[in-house]
LODRENMAR-777886 format. One record per residue (C-alpha): residue number from 1; residue in three letters; x, y, z. Coordinates in Angstrom, 2 decimals. Layout:
<rec NUM,ALA,<X,Y,Z>>
...
END
This chain:
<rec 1,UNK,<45.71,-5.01,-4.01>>
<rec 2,UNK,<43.61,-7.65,-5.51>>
<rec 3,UNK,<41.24,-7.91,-2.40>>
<rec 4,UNK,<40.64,-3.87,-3.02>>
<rec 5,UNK,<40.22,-4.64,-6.94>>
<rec 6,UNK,<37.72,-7.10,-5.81>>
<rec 7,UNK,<36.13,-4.58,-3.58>>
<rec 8,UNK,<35.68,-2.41,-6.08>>
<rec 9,UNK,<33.83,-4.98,-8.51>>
<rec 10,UNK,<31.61,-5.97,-5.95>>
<rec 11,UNK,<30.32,-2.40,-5.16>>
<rec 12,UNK,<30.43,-1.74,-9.15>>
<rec 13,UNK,<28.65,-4.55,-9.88>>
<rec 14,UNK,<25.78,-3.67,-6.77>>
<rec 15,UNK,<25.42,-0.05,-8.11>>
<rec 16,UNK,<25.09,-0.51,-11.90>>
<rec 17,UNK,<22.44,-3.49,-11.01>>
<rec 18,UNK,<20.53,-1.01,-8.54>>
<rec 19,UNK,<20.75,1.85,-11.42>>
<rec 20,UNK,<19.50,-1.35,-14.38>>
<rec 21,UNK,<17.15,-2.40,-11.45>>
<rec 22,UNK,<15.22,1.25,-11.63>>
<rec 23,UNK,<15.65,2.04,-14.89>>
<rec 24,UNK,<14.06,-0.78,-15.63>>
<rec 25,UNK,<10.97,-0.35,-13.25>>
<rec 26,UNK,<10.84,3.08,-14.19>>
<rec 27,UNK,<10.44,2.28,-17.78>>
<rec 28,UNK,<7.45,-0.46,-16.97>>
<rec 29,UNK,<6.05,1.77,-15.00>>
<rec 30,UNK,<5.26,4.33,-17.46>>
<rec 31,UNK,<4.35,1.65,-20.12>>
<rec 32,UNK,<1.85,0.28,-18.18>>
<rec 33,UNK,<0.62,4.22,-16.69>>
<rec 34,UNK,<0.49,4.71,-20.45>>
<rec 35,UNK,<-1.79,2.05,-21.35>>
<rec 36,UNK,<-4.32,2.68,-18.63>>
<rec 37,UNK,<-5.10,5.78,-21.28>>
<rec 38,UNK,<-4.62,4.54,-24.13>>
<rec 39,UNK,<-7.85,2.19,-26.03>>
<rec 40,UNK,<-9.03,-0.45,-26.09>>
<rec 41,UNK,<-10.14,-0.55,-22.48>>
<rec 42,UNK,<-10.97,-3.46,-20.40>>
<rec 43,UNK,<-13.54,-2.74,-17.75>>
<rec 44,UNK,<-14.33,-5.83,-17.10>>
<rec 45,UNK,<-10.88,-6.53,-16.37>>
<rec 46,UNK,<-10.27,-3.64,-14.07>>
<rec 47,UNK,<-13.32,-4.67,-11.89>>
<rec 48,UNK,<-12.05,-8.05,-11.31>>
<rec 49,UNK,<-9.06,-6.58,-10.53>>
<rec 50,UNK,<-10.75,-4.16,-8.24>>
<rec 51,UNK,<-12.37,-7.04,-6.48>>
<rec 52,UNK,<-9.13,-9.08,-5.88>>
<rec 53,UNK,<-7.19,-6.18,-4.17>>
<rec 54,UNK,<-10.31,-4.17,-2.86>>
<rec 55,UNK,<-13.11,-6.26,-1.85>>
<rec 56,UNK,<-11.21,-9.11,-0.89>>
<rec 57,UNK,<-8.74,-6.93,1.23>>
<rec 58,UNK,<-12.00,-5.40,3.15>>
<rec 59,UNK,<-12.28,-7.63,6.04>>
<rec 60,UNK,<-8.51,-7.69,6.85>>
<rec 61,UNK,<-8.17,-4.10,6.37>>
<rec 62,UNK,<-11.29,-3.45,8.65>>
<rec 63,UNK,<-9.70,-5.14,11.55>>
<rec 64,UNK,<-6.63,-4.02,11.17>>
<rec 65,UNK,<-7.90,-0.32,11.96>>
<rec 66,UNK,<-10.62,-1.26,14.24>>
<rec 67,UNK,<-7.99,-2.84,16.93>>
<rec 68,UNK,<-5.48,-0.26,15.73>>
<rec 69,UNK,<-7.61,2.30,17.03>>
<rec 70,UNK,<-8.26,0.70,20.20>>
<rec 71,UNK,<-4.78,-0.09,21.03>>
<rec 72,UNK,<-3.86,3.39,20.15>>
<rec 73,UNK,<-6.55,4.45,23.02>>
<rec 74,UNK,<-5.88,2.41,25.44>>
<rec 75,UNK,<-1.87,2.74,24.92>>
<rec 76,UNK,<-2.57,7.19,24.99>>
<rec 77,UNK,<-4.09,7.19,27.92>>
<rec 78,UNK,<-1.89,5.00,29.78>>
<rec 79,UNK,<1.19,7.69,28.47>>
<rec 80,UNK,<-0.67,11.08,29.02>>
<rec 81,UNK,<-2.78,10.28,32.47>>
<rec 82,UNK,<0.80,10.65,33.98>>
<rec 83,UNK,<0.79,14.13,32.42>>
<rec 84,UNK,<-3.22,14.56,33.28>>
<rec 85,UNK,<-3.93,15.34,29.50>>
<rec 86,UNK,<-6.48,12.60,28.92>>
<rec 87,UNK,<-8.53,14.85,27.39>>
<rec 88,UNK,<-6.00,14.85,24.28>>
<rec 89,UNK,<-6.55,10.96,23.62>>
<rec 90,UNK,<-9.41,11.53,20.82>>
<rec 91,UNK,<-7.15,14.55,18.92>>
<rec 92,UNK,<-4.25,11.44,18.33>>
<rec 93,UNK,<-6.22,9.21,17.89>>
<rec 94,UNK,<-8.17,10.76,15.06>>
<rec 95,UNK,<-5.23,12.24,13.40>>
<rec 96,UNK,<-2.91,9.34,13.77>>
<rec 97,UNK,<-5.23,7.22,11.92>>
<rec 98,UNK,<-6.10,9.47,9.26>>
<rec 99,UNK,<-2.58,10.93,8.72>>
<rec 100,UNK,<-0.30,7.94,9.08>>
<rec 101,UNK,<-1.70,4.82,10.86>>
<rec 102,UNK,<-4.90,4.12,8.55>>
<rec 103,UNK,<-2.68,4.20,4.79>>
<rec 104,UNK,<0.47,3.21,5.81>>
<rec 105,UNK,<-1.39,-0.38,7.79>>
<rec 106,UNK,<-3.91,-1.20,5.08>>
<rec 107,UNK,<-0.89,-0.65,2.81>>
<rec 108,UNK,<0.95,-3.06,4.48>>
<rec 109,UNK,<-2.01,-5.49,4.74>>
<rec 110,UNK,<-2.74,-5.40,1.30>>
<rec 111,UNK,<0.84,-5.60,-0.18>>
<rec 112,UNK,<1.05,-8.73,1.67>>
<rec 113,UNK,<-2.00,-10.31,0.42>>
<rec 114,UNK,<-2.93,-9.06,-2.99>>
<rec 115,UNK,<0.63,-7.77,-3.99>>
<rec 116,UNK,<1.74,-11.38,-3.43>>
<rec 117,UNK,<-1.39,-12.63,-5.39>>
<rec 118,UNK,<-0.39,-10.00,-8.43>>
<rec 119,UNK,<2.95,-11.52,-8.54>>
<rec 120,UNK,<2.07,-15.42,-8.07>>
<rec 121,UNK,<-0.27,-14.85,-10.53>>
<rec 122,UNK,<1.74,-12.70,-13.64>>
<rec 123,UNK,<4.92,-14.78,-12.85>>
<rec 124,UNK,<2.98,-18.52,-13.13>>
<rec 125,UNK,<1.53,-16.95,-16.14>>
<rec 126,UNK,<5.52,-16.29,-17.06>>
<rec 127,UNK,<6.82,-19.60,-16.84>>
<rec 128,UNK,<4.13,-21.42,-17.80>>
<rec 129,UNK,<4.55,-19.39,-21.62>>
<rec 130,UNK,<0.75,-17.95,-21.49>>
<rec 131,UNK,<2.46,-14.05,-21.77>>
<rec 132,UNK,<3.95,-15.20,-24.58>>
<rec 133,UNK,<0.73,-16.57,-25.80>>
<rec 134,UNK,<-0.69,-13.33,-25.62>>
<rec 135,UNK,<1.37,-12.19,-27.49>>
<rec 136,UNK,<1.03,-14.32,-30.37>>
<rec 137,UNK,<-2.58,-13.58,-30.26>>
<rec 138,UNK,<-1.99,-10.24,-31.07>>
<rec 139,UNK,<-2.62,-9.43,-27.29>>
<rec 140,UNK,<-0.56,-6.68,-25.51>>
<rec 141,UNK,<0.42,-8.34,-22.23>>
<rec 142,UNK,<0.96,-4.96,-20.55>>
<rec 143,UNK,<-2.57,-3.66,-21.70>>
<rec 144,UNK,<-4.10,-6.87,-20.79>>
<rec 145,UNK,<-2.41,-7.61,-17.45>>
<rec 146,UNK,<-0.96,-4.89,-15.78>>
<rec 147,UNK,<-2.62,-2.04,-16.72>>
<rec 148,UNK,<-5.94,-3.02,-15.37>>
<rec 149,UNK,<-4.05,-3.75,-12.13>>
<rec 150,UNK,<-2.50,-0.32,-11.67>>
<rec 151,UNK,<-5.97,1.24,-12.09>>
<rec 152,UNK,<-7.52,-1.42,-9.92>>
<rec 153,UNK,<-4.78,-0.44,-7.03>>
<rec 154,UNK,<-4.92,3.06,-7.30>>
<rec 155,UNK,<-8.42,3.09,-6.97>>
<rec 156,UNK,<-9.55,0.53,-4.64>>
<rec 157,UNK,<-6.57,1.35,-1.49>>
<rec 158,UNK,<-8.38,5.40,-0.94>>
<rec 159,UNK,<-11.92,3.95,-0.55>>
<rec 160,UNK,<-10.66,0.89,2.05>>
<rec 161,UNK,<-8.56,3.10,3.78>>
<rec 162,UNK,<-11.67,5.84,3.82>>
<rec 163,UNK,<-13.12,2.64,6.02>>
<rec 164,UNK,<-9.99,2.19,7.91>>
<rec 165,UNK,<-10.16,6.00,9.41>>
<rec 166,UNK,<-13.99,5.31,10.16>>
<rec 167,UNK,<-13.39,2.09,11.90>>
<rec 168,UNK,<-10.01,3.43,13.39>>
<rec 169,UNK,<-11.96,5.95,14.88>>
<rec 170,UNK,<-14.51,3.96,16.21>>
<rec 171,UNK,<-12.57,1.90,17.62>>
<rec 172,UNK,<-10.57,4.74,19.61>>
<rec 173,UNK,<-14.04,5.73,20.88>>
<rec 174,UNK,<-15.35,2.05,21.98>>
<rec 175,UNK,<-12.58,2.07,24.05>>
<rec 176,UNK,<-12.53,5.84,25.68>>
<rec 177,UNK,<-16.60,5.94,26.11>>
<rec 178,UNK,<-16.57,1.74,27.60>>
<rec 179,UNK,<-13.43,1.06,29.22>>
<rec 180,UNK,<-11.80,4.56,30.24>>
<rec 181,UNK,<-15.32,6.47,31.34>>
<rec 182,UNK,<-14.79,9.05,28.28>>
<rec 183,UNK,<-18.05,11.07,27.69>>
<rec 184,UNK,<-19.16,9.71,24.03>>
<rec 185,UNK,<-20.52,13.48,23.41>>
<rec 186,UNK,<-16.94,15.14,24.72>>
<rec 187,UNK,<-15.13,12.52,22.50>>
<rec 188,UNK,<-17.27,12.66,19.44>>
<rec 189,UNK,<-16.71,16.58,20.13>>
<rec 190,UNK,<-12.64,16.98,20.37>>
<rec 191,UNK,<-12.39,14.47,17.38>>
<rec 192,UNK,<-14.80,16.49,14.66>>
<rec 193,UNK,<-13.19,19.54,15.94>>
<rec 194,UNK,<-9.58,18.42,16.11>>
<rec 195,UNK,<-10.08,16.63,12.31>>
<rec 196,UNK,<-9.36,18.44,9.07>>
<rec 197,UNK,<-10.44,18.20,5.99>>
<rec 198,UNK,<-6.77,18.50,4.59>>
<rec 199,UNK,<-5.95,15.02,7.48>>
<rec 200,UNK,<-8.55,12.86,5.99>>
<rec 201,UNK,<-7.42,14.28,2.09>>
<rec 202,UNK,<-4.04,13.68,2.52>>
<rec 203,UNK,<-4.27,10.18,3.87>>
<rec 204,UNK,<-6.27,9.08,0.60>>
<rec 205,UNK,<-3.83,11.01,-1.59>>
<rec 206,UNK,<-1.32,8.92,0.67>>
<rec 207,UNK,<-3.57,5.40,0.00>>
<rec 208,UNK,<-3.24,6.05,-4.05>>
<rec 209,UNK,<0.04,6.31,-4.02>>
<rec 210,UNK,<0.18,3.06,-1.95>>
<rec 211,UNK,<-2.17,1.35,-4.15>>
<rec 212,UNK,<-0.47,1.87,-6.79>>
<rec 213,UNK,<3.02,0.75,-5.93>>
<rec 214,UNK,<1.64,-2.52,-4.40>>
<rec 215,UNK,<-0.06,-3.01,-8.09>>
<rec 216,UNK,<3.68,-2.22,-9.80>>
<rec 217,UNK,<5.71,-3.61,-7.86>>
<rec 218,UNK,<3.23,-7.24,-7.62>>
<rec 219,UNK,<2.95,-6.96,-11.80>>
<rec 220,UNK,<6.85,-5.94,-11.96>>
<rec 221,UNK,<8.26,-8.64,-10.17>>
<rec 222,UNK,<5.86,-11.08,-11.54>>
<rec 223,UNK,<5.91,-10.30,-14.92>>
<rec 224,UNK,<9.90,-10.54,-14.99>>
<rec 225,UNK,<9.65,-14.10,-13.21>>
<rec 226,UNK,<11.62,-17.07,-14.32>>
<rec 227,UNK,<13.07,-20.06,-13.46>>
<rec 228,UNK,<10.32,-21.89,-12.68>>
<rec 229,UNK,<8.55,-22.49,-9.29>>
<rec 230,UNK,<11.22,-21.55,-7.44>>
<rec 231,UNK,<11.58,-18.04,-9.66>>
<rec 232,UNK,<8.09,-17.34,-8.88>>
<rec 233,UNK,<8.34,-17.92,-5.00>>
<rec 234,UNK,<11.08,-15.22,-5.34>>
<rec 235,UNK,<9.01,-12.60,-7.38>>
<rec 236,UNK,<6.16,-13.21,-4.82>>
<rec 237,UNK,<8.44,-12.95,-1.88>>
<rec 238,UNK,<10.37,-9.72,-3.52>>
<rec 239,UNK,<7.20,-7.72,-4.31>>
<rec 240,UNK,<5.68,-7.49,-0.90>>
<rec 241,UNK,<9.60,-7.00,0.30>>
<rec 242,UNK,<9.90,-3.77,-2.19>>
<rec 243,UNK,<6.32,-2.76,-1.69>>
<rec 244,UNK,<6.42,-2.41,2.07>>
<rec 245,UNK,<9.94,-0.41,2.14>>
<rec 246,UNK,<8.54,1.36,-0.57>>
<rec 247,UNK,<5.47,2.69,1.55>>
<rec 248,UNK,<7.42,2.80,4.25>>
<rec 249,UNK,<9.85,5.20,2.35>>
<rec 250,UNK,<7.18,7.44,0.68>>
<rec 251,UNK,<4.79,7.77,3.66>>
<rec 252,UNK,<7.79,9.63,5.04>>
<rec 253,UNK,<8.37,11.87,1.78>>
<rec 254,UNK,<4.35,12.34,1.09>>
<rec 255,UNK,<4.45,13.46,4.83>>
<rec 256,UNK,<7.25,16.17,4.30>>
<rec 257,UNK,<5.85,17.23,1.56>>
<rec 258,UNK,<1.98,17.62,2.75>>
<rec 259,UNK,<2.88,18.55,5.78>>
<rec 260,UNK,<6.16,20.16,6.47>>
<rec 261,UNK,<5.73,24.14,5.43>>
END
């Protein structure tokens, strides 16, 4: 009886800290959403911002797709010359990139590095008392800190994953047209006509969406830090961990709903 009892706790205890756990993100969410349109404004703050998670995320993001895009080449072919539908390798290449493969990587990639740097960041600035000194300069830490951030994200993952489908798809075609004999005419050909515009508009509506949770979930975590070092190394290592299920999670919602009729 008492080991059930026990049982019971336990599960309590998990479910009314999940339910805390959301309600509380929830609720910092829409402060900081609310303070991206509300004055004063910091521009200057939101394109530093931009830079850290944008700019800064360019050259990983680029390779990611490039060699993404020749794998996913090299890898078609070897599957569909058994079925002698070659001619089908630029089609899924194109839309695999643009669809799923380009947002949900340069998600991943920049969760990992600027999501981590959002949360080192807020949650040193935690422990070390300079929120709080913020504060007592009359300072709104959420209009200061975070806001800027959520802009910065939401903007900044659409344009580098805008270069991740181009470089994707170059990549698909580098290897088709100069290791598997593809015509670079044909190829450019069944891509442009396979490609809509709703593919490419629904991977960038994808990418916001992404940008933005990596920007929460970094400030989030980060902002609620303590405990010292240690307390920050958890924040750092919990936002990436909640941003990439996260993405993971809503690529797969986003998709039913821009996708599934």
């Amino acid at each position: 009886m008492n080991k059930l009892l026990d049982l019971v706790a336990l599960v309590g205890t998990v479910v009314l800290g999940s339910v805390a756990y959301i309600g509380e993100l929830g609720l910092f969410a829409l402060n900081g959403v609310s303070h991206v349109f509300r004055p004063p404004y910091y521009p200057r703050l939101v394109g530093k911002a931009f830079m850290e998670i944008g700019f800064y995320s360019l050259p990983m993001v680029a390779l990611t797709a490039l060699f993404t895009g020749m794998v996913l080449a090299l890898q078609s072919y070897t599957g569909f010359s058994r079925f002698g539908a070659e001619s089908a390798i630029a089609s899924i290449v194109v839309l695999s990139v643009t669809r799923e493969l380009g947002p949900v990587l340069a998600g991943l990639m920049v969760s990992g590095r600027a999501g981590a740097a959002m949360a080192a960041e807020l949650g040193t600035m935690r422990v070390t008392d300079q929120i709080d000194a913020l504060s007592t300069l009359s300072t709104d830490p959420m209009k200061y800190l975070v806001a800027p951030r959520l802009l910065a994200g939401t903007i900044a993952l659409p344009l580098l994953v805008a270069l991740a489908d181009i470089l994707g798809v170059c990549g698909g075609w580098l290897v088709a047209t100069k290791k598997l004999g593809f015509s670079s005419g044909a190829y450019l050909s069944a891509t442009f006509s396979t490609m809509q515009p709703q593919d490419v508009i629904s991977g960038l509506i994808k990418a916001a969406v992404f940008g933005f949770i990596i920007a929460l979930m970094g400030c989030f975590n980060g902002y609620r830090s303590k405990g010292g070092a240690q307390g920050v190394g958890t924040a750092t290592t919990t936002a990436v961990v909640s941003a990439s299920i996260l993405i993971l999670a809503l690529d797969y919602i986003l998709t039913q709903v821009l996708f599934v009729k």
